[in-house]
C-alpha positions in Angstrom: 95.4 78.7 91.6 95.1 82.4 90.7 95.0 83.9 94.1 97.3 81.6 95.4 99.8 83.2 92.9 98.2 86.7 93.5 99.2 87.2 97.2 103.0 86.3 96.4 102.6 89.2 94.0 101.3 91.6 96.2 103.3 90.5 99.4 106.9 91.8 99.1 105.7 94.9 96.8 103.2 96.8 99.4 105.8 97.2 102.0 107.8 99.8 99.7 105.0 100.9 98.8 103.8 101.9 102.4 107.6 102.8 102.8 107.4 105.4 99.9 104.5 106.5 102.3 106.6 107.8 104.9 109.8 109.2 103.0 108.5 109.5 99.9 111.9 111.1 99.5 114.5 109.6 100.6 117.7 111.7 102.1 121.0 111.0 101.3 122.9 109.2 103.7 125.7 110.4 106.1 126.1 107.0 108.2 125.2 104.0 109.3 125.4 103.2 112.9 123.9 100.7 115.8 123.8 102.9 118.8 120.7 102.9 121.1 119.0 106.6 121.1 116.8 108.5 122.3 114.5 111.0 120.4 112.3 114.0 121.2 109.9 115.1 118.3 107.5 117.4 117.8 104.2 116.3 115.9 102.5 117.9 113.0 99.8 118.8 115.8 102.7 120.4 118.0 102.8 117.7 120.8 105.9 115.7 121.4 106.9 112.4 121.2 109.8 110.4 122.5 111.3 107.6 120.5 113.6 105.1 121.7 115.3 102.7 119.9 118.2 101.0 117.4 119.6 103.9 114.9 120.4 102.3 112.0 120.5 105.7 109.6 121.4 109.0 109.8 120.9 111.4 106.9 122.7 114.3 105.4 119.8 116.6 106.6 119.3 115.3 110.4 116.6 112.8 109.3 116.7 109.3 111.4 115.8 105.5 110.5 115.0 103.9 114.0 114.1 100.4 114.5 112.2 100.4 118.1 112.2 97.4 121.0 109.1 96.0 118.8 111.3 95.7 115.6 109.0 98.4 114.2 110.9 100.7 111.7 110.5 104.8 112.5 111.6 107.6 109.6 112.0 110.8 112.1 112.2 113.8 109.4 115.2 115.9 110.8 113.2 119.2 111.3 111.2 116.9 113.6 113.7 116.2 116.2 113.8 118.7 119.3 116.6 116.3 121.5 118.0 113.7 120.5 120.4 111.5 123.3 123.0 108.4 122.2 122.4 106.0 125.6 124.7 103.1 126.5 122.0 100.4 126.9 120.8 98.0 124.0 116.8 98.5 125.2 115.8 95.1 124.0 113.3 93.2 125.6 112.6 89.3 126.7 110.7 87.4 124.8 107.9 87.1 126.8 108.1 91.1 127.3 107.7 91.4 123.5 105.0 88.8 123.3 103.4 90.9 126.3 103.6 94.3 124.6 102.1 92.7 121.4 99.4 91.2 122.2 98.5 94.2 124.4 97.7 96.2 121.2 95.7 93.1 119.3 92.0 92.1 119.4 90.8 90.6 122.6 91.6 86.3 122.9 95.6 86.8 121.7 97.7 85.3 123.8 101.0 84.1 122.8 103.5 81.5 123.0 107.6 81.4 122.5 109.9 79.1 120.8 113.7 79.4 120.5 114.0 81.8 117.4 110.0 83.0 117.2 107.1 84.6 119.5 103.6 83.4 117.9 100.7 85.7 118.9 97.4 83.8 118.0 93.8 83.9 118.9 93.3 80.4 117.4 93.8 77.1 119.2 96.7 76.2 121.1 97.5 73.0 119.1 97.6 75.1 115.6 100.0 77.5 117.3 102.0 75.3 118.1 101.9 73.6 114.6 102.5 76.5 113.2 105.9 77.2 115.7 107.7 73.7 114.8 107.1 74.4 111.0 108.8 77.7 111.5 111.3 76.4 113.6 111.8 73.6 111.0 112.6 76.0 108.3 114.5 78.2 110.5 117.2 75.2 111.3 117.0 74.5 107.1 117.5 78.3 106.3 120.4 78.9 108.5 122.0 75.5 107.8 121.8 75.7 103.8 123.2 78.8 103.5 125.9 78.6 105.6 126.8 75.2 103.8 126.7 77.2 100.7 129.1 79.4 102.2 127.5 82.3 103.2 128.0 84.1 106.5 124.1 84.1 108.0 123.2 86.2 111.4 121.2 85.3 114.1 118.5 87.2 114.8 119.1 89.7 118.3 115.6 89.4 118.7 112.4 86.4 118.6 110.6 86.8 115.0 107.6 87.7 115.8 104.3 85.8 113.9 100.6 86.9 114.1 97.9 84.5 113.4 94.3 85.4 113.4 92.0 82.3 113.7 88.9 84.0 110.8 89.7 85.8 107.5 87.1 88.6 108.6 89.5 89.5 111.8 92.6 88.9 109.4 91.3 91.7 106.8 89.9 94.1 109.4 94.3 94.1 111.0 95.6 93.4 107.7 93.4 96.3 106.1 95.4 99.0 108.0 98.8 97.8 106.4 97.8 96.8 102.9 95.0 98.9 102.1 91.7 96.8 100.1 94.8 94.0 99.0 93.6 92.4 102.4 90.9 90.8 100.3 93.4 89.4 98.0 96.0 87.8 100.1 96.1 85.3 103.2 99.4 86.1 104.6 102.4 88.9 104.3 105.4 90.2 105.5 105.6 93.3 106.4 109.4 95.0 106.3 108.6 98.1 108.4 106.8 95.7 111.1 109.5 92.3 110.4 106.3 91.0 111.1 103.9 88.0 109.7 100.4 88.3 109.5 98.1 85.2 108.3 95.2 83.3 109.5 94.5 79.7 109.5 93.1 79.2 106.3 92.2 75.5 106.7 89.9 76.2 109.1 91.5 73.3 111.7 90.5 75.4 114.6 87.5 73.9 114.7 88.8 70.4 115.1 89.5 70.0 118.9 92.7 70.8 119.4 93.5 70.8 122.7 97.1 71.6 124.6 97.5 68.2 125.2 97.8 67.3 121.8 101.1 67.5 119.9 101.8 69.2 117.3 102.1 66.2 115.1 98.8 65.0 115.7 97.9 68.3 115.0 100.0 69.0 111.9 98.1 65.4 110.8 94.4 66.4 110.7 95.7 70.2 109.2 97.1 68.4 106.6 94.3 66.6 105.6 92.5 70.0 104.4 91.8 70.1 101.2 93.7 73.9 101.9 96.4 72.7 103.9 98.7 72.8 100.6 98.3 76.6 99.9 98.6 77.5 103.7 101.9 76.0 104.2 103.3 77.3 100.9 102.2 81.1 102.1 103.4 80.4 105.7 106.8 79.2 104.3 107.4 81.7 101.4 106.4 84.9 103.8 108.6 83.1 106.5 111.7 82.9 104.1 111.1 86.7 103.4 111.5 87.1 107.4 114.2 85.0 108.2 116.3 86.7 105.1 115.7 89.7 106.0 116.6 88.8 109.5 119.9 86.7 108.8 121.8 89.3 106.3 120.9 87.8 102.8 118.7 91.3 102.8 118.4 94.7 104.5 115.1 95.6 105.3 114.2 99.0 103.0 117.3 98.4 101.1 117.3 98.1 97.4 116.8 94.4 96.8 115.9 93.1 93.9 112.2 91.6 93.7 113.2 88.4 91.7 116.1 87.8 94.1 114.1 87.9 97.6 111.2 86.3 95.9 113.0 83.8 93.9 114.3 82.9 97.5 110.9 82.7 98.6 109.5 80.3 95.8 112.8 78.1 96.1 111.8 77.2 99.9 108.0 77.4 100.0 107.4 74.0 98.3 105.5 72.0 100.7 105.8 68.0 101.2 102.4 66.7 102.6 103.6 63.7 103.5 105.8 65.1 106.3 103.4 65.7 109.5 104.9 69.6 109.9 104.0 69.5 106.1 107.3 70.9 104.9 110.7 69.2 104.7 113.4 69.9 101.5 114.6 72.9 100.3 114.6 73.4 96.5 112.1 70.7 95.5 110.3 71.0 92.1 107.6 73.8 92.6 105.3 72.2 90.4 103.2 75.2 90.0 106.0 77.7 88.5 107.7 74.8 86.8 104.7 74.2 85.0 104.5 77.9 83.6 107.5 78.5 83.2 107.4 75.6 80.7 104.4 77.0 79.2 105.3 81.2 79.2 109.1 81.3 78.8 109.8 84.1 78.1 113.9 84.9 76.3 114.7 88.3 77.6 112.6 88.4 80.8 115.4 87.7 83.3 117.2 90.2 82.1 115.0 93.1 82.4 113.6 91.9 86.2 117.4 92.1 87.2 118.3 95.9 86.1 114.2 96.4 86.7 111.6 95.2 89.6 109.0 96.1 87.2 107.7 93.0 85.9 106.6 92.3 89.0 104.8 94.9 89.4 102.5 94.3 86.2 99.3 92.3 87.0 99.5 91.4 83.5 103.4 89.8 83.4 103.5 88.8 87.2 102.7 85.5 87.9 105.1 84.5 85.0 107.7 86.8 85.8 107.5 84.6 89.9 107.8 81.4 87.8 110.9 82.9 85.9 112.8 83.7 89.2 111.6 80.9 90.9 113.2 78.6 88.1 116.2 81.3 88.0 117.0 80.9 91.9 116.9 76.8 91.4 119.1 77.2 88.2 121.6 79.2 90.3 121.6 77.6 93.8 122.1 74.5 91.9 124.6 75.5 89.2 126.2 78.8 90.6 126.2 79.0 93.9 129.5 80.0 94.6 128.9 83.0 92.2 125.4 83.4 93.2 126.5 83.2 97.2 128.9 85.8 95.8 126.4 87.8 94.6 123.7 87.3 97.4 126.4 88.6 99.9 127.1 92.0 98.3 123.6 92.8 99.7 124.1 93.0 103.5 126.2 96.3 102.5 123.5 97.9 101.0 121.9 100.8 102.8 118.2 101.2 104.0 116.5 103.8 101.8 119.1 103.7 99.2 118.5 103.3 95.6 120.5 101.2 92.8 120.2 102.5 89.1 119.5 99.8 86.4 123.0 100.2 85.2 123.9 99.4 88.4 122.1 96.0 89.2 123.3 94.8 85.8 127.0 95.7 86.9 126.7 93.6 90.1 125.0 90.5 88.4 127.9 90.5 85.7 130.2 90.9 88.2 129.4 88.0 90.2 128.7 85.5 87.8 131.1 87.0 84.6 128.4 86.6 82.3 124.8 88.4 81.3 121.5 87.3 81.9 120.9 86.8 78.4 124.2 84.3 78.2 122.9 82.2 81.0 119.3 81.7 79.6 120.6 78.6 77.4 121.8 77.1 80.5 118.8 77.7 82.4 116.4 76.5 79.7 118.2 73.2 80.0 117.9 73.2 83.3 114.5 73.8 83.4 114.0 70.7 80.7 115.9 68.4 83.2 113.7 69.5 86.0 110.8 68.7 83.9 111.8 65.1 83.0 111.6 64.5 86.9 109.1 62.7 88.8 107.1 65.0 90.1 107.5 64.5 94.4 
C-alpha cells in the first residue's frame, strides 16, 4: 500500500524539479506567443545547434521556451541564440511520423501503434497495447465530456499523446533512471511535463499470457484483470493519464505555477478503478477507498489551507501520503458541492504563464476569490462530506 502511494508522491514533483534543472532561474516574461521558429544556438562546447519548433515564451533577456514536433519542452538561454527565424509553417507531424521518430530513439522491439487521441510505443504484447489504448481512450471521452458538462471550456489536443510502455521493470528503471534520477526504483509510472510523456511498464506481468493480435482487447483486459496487481496498475495508468490529458486540454499549463493538491487532487478523483468493467476503469469520482480511509483516520484541521498558499506538504515524506488523501477528498468535496466556483477557479489557470511563479498571498487570493470563502470556512463542510462518503457502500 506504501509504494502505491509513494509514486503519486513523487510523480508530479520531479518534473519541476528537473525543470529547476534547466532554468534554475527563471527570466521574467516579455510575451507569450504560438509562432513556429527557428533557432540557431551555440553549445557550451562551441558547436551549434538548430531548433525548430512551437514558441510559447519569450523573456525579457532573449531567453526562449520551445516546445519541439516531439512535444519536448526546450529553455534556449538568450545569450545562446546566434539566429533565430519566425516561419509560416506549423511543423507538426502525423501520427505515425511521431510514432516513427520515437521509437527510433527507444530500446530495440518498440514498435507502436495509434488511436484517435494517443500514439502507444510498447515492446510488450500487442494485445496489452491495445488494452492499454481503449482504457486511455476510455478516460479520454470521460475527461473531455465531464468537464465540459461542468462548464469548462476543454482543448483538444493539436497533437496524439504519446504513451511509453516497457514490457520488464529492469528496462523501465534503466529509461526511467535518466528522467527521475534513483526515484525509478520507487515508482511504476510518471508523467513527465517537459516530455508530455507517460512512461510505465506492465506491472501485472500479462505479457506472458498469449496475447496474440487476434485477441481483443476485452479478452485481454479480462485475464489482466485477474492479477492480483491489476488494481494498482490501472490506478497509476489512470492518475498519470489525468495529469496528461489536463495538462493537454487547458485545466493546466505545463511549467506553470499549479498548485500540487489541485492537479493531483484531479488525479486521485479519476484514478479509482472498477474491476468489474473489462477496460478495468469506468466512473469518475467514485469513493477512492484508499484516501477515504485516511483521510478518516489523519484529518488534519488546517492542512488544506496551507497546501493551497503552499505545495510543501507534498513535498514532506513525512505529511505526504496524508496531505494526497486531503486533496483527494478536497477535489470530491468541490466537484461535487462547488463546481461552479471550483470550474471558476480551475479556469483562471489556462492564463497562467510557463515559468512563472505565484506568491502564497497570491494562491490564497484566487482560492477566496472563486469560492468567497477560506479554506479554513469550508473544512466544516467538507468534514461532513467526507462522513457521508463514509456511510456509503463501498463499490
Amino acid at each position: 500500500m506504501g509504494k502505491r502511494y509513494f509514486f503519486f508522491y513523487i510523480a508530479p514533483v520531479f518534473a519541476v524539479i528537473f525543470a529547476a534543472q534547466v532554468c534554475s532561474s527563471p527570466p521574467e516574461l516579455k510575451s507569450e506567443t504560438a509562432s513556429t521558429i527557428k533557432v540557431t544556438q551555440q553549445t557550451a562546447e562551441g558547436a551549434q545547434h538548430i531548433l525548430r519548433g512551437k514558441l510559447i515564451v519569450e523573456a525579457q533577456d532573449g531567453s526562449l521556451l520551445v516546445e519541439d514536433n516531439q512535444q519536448l519542452l526546450h529553455v534556449v538561454p538568450g545569450k545562446s541564440v546566434i539566429h533565430r527565424e519566425i516561419l509560416n509553417d506549423e511543423y507538426l507531424l502525423t501520427p505515425n511520423q511521431l510514432g516513427q521518430e520515437i521509437v527510433a530513439e527507444l530500446p530495440t522491439g518498440f514498435t507502436f501503434l495509434t488511436t484517435r487521441h494517443y500514439v502507444i510505443c510498447y515492446d510488450t504484447s500487442l494485445g496489452y497495447a491495445r488494452w492499454s489504448a481503449a482504457l486511455l481512450e476510455r478516460l479520454f471521452s470521460g475527461f473531455h465530456a465531464f468537464w465540459s458538462q461542468a462548464g469548462l471550456d476543454v482543448s483538444q489536443p493539436e497533437q496524439p499523446l504519446i504513451v511509453i510502455i516497457f514490457s520488464n521493470r529492469n528496462d523501465y528503471n534503466r529509461a526511467a533512471k535518466k528522467e527521475v534520477g534513483d526515484a525509478s526504483h520507487s515508482i511504476v509510472g510518471y508523467y513527465n511535463q517537459l516530455t508530455n510523456r507517460i512512461t510505465t511498464y506492465d506491472i501485472t506481468g500479462s505479457d506472458s499470457t498469449d496475447t496474440t493480435a487476434s485477441q481483443s482487447s476485452h479478452s485481454v483486459g479480462t485475464k489482466i484483470l485477474q492479477n492480483p496487481r491489476a488494481a494498482s496498475l490501472i490506478a497509476t495508468l489512470v492518475h498519470e493519464a489525468t495529469h496528461q490529458l489536463a495538462f493537454n486540454a487547458g485545466l493546466h499549463v505545463r511549467l506553470s505555477p499549479t498548485p500540487v493538491w489541485l492537479s493531483e487532487g484531479i488525479a486521485t478523483y479519476f484514478e479509482t478503478p472498477d474491476l468489474t468493467n473489462s477496460r478495468g476503469w469506468r466512473s469518475i469520482g467514485a469513493i477512492n477507498q484508499p484516501r477515504l480511509n485516511l483521510v478518516i483516520q489523519q484529518f488534519t484541521p488546517g492542512l488544506i489551507s496551507r497546501f493551497i498558499a503552499d505545495d510543501k506538504p507534498f513535498h514532506d515524506p513525512e505529511e505526504a501520503l496524508v496531505a494526497y488523501a486531503h486533496a483527494w477528498a478536497f477535489v470530491s468535496f468541490l466537484a461535487t458541492m462547488k463546481k461552479e466556483a471550483f470550474c471558476s477557479y480551475i479556469a483562471q489557470f489556462e492564463r497562467k504563464p510557463p515559468l512563472a511563479k505565484d506568491s502564497a498571498a497570491t494562491r490564497m487570493a484566487q482560492f477566496k476569490t472563486a469560492f468567497g470563502l477560506t479554506p479554513d470556512s469550508l473544512e466544516p463542510e467538507l468534514i461532513e462530506y467526507i462522513n457521508s462518503r463514509a456511510r456509503r457502500k463501498r463499490p
